[in-house]
C-alpha positions as CSV (number, residue, x, y, z in Angstrom):
1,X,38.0,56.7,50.5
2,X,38.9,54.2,53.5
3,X,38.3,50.6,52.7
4,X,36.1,48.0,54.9
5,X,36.8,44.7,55.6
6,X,34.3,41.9,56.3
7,X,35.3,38.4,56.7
8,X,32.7,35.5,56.0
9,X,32.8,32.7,58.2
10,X,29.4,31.1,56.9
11,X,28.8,29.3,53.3
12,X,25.3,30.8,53.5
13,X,26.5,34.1,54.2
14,X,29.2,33.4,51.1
15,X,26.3,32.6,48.8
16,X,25.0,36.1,49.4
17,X,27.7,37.5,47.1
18,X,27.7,35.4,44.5
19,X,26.1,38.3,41.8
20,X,28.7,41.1,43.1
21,X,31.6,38.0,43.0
22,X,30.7,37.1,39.4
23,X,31.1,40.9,38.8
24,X,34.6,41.4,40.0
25,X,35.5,37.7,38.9
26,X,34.5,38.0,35.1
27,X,35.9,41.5,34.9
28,X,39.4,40.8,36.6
29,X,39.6,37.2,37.6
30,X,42.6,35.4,35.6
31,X,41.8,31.4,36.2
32,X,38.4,29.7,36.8
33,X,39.7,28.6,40.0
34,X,38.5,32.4,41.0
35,X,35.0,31.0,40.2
36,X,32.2,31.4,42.8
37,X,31.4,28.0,41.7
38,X,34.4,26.6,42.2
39,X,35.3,28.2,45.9
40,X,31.6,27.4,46.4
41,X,31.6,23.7,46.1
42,X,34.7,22.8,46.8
43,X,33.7,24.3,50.4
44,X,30.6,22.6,50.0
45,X,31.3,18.9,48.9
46,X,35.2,19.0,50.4
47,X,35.4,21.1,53.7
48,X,32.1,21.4,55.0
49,X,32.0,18.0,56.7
50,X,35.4,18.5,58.2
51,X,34.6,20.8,61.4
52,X,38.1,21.9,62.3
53,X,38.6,23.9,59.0
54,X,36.8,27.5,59.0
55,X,35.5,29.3,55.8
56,X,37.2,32.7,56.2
57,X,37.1,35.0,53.3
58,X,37.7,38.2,53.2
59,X,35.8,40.5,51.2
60,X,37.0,44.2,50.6
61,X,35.0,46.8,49.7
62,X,35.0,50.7,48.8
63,X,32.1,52.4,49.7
64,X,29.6,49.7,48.3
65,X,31.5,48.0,45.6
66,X,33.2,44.6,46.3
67,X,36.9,46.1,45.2
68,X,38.9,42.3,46.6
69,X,38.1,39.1,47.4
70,X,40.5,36.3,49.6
71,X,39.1,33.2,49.0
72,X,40.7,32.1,52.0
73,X,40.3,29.4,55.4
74,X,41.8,28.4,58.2
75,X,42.8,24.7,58.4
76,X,43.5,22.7,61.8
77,X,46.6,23.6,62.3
78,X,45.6,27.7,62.3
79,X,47.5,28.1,58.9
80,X,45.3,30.7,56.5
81,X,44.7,29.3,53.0
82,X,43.4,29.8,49.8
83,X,40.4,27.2,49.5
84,X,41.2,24.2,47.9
85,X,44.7,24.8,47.1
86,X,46.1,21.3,47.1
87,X,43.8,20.7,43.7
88,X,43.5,24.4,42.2
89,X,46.2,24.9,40.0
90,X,46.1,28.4,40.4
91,X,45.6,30.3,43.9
92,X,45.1,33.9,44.1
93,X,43.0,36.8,44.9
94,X,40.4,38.6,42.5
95,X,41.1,42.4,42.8
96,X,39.7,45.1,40.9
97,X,41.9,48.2,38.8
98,X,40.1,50.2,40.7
99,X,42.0,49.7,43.7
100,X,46.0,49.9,44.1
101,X,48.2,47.0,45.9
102,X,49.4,49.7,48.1
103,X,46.0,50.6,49.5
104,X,45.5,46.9,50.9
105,X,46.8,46.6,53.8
106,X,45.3,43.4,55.9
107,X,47.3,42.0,59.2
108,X,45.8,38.4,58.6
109,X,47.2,38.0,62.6
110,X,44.7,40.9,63.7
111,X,42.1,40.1,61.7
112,X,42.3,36.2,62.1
113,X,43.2,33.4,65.0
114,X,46.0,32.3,62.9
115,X,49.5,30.8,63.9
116,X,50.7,31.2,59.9
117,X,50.0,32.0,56.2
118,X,50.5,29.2,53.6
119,X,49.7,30.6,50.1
120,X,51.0,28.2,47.3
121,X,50.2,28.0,43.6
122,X,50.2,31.8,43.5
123,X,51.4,33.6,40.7
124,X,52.3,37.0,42.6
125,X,53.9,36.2,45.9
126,X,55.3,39.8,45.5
127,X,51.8,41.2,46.0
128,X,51.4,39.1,49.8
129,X,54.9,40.6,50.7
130,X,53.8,43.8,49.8
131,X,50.6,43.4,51.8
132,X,52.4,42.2,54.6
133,X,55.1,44.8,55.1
134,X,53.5,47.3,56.9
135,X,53.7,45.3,60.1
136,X,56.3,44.8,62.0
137,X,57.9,41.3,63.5
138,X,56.5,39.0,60.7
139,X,58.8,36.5,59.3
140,X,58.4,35.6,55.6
141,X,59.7,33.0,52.7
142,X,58.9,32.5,49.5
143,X,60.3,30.1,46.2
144,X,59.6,29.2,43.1
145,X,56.9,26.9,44.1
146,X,55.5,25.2,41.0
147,X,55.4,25.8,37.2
148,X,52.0,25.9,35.1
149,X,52.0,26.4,31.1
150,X,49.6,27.8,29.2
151,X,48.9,28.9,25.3
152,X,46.7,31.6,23.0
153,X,45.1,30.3,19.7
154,X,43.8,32.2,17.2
155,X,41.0,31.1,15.6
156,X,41.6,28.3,13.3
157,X,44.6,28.2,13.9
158,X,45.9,24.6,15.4
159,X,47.7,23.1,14.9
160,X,48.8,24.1,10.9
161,X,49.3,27.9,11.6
162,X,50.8,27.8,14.5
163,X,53.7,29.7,14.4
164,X,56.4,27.8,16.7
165,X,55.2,24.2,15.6
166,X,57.6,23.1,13.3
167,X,57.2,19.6,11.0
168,X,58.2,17.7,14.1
169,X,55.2,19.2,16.0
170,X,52.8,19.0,13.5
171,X,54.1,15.4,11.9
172,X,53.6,14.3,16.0
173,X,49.9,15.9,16.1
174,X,49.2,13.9,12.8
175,X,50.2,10.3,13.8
176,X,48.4,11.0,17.0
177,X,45.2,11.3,15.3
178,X,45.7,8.4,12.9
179,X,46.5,6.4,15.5
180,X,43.1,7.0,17.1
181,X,41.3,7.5,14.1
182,X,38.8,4.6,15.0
183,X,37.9,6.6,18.1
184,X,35.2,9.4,18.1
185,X,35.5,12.6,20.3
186,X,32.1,14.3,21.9
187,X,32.1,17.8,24.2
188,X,29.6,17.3,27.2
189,X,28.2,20.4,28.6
190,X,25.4,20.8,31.0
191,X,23.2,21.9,28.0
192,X,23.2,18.4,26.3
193,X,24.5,16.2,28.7
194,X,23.5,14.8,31.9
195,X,26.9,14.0,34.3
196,X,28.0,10.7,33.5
197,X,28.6,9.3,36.8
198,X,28.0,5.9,36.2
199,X,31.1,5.8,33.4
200,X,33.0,8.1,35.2
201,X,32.7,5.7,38.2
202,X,33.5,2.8,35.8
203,X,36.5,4.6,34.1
204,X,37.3,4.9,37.3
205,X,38.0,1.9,38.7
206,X,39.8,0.8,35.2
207,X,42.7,3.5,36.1
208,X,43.1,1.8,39.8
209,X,42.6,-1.5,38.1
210,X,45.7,-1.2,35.5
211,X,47.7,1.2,38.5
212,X,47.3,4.5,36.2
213,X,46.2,5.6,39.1
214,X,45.6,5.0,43.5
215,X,42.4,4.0,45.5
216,X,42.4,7.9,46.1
217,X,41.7,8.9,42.5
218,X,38.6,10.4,42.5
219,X,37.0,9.5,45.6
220,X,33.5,10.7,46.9
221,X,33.8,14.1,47.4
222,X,36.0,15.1,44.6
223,X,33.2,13.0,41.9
224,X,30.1,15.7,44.5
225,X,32.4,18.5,43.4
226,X,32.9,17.9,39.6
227,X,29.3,16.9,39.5
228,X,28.4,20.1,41.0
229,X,30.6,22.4,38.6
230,X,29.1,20.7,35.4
231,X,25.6,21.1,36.2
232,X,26.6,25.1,37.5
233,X,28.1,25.3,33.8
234,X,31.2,26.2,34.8
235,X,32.9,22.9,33.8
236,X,32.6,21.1,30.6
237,X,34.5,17.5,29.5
238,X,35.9,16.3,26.6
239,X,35.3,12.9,26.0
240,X,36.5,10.3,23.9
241,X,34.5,7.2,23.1
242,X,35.3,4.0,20.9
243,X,31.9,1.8,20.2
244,X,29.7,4.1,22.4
245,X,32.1,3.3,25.0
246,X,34.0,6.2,27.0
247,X,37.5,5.4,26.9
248,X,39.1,9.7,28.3
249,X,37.6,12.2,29.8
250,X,39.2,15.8,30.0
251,X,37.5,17.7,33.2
252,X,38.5,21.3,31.7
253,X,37.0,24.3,34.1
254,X,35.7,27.1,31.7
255,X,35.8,31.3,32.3
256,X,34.5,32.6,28.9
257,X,37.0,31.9,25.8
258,X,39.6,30.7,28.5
259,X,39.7,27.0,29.3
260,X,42.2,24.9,32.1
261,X,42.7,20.9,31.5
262,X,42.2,20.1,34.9
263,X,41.9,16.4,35.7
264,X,42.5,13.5,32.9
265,X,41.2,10.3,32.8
266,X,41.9,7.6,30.1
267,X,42.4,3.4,29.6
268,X,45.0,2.3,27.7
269,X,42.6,1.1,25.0
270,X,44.8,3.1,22.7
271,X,48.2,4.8,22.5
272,X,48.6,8.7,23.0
273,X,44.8,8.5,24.1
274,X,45.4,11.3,26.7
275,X,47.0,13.2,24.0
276,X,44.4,12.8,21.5
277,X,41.8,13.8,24.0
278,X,43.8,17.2,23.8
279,X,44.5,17.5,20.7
280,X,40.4,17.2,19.6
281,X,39.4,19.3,21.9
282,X,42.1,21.7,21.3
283,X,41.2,21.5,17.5
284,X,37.1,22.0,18.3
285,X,37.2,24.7,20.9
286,X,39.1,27.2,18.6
287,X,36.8,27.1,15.4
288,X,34.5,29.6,17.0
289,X,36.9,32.0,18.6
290,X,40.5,32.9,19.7
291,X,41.4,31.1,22.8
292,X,43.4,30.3,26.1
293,X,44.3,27.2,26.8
294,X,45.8,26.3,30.0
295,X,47.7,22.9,30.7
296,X,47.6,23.1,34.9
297,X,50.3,22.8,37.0
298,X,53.6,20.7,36.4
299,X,55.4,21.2,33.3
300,X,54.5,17.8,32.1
301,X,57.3,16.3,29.2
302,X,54.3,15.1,27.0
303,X,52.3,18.5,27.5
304,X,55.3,20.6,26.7
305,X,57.0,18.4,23.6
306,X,53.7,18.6,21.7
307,X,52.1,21.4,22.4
308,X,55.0,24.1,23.0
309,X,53.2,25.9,25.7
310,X,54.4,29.2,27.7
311,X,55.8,28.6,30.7
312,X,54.8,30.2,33.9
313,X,56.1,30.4,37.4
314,X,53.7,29.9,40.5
315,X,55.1,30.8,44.0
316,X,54.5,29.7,47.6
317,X,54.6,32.8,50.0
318,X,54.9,31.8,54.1
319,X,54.5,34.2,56.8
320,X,54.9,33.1,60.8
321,X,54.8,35.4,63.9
322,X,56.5,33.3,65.6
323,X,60.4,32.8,64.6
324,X,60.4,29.9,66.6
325,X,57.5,28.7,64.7
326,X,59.1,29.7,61.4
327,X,62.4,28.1,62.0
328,X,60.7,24.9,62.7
329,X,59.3,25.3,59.3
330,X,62.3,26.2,57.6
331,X,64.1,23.0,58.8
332,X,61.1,20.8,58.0
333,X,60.5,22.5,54.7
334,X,64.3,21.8,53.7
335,X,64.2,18.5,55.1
336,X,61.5,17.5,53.1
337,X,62.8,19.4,49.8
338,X,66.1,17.5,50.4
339,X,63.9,13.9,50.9
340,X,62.3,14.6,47.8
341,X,65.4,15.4,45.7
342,X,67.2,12.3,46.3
343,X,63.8,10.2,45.9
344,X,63.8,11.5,42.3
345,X,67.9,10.9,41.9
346,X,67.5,7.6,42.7
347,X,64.2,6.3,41.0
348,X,64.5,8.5,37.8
């Protein structure tokens, strides 16, 4: 049976599908950065005010089942992109087992006024070069672009039965929590929470104040965004407070008993307080039921040295028609890998 291809080029049309989108996405998806939700408002509260980028997923379907979805647009510079992939941590397409790689076969060139593909954060960069290869005078690159780590807990399990964690992890765990012992840890959901903004605004403007982090933590649109995925229900936070008073917040996106630290906020009120943060919510989360954990991109030494994830590779996969076009690339791409290299060699 032949496959059909519609591309949507309209959020409203895009909020059509979110029922058959939840279908495929809670059946096959593998990161809540597959969400509706989150594809929905980051379009939404991100993209939608800036014109010269174009909503243009692709949706796939055998006979009238939604078999793939390509959460994908088209930025200013005609490269096609997965939506919001400078802050997903995880970029792919939601397919179903009903339908082989093989049987995919999209010329984003034909089908789209593009110039290139940039897919980054992507777990299966073998998958777009298989999708690719049926046509003919495309030129492709791909790397090891990034690294994201990740762990499975059994119920009840952390951090004592953990099998890896010796007496150095668990010892570490410990004199975390005594250290913070004065502070008290709360989980906010949409269910008995409204979004803090007001904190969050003035947590906020403690990070910029002690340089934890820039003037462009957190700005307008990303605070619409995360305000918009708590009240869907598809992001929860884990929040520390001392005296009533927040002192960390953990923005961790949700897709049943899976759960992805995604943006971190804390003072220095206390040491490890980041840590902590974790390690509490870590320690609630998997008294009900076994559980993923997922620790984002960059293999962070802190993440790593006390929590032992699994680490994963995530690739970036570019295509060009052009050479010309691609060998420009190339050179800038190595340029800037080489800039970035030495940067680190000399400020380490």
């Amino acid at each position: 049976m032949s496959l059909k291809v519609n591309i949507i080029s309209k959020l409203s049309e895009l909020k059509t599908y979110k029922k058959e989108w939840d279908n495929l996405f809670f059946s096959f998806g593998k990161s809540p950065f597959q969400s509706f939700e989150f594809i929905y408002y980051s379009w939404l509260n991100e993209f939608l005010h800036l014109t010269d980028n174009k909503i243009s997923v692709i949706i796939i379907k055998r006979r009238r089942s939604i078999v793939a979805i390509f959460p994908l647009y088209i930025d200013v510079y005609k490269r096609l992109r997965f939506i919001n992939d400078q802050h997903s941590d995880y970029c792919d397409f939601i397919y179903s087992s009903t339908i082989k790689i093989s049987e995919i076969k999209l010329n984003f060139f034909t089908l789209l006024d593009i110039k290139s593909i940039h897919f980054v954060n992507t777990p299966q960069n073998f998958i777009y070069s298989s999708i690719t290869s049926n046509f003919e005078n495309l030129y492709n690159y791909s790397l090891n672009y990034m690294n994201y780590s990740e762990m499975s807990l059994k119920k009840l399990a952390f951090p004592e039965k953990i099998a890896k964690y010796k007496s150095k992890e668990k010892t570490g765990i410990r004199r975390i929590k005594k250290i913070n012992i004065d502070n008290d840890f709360c989980l906010y959901s949409n269910d008995n929470f409204v979004f803090p903004l007001k904190e969050i605004h003035e947590l906020r403007n403690e990070m910029i104040s002690l340089n934890i982090r820039s003037e462009n933590f957190l700005k307008k649109e990303r605070l619409m965004l995360l305000e918009s995925l708590y009240n869907s229900g598809r992001l929860i936070m884990s929040v520390i407070k001392n005296q009533n008073k927040i002192q960390a917040i953990s923005f961790i996106l949700k897709k049943s008993n899976q759960y992805t630290f995604w943006i971190d906020m804390y003072n220095y009120s206390s040491k490890m307080l980041n840590l902590y943060n974790y390690i509490c919510f870590m320690e609630h989360i998997q008294k009900f039921n076994d559980v993923k954990i997922s620790f984002g991109r960059g293999l962070y030494d802190y993440k790593i040295k006390n929590f032992l994830p699994d680490r994963k590779k995530l690739f970036a996969f570019y295509t060009y028609k052009n050479y010309l076009n691609f060998l420009l690339f190339r050179i800038i791409f190595e340029l800037k890998t080489f800039i970035k290299t030495v940067y680190k060699i000399m400020f380490r």
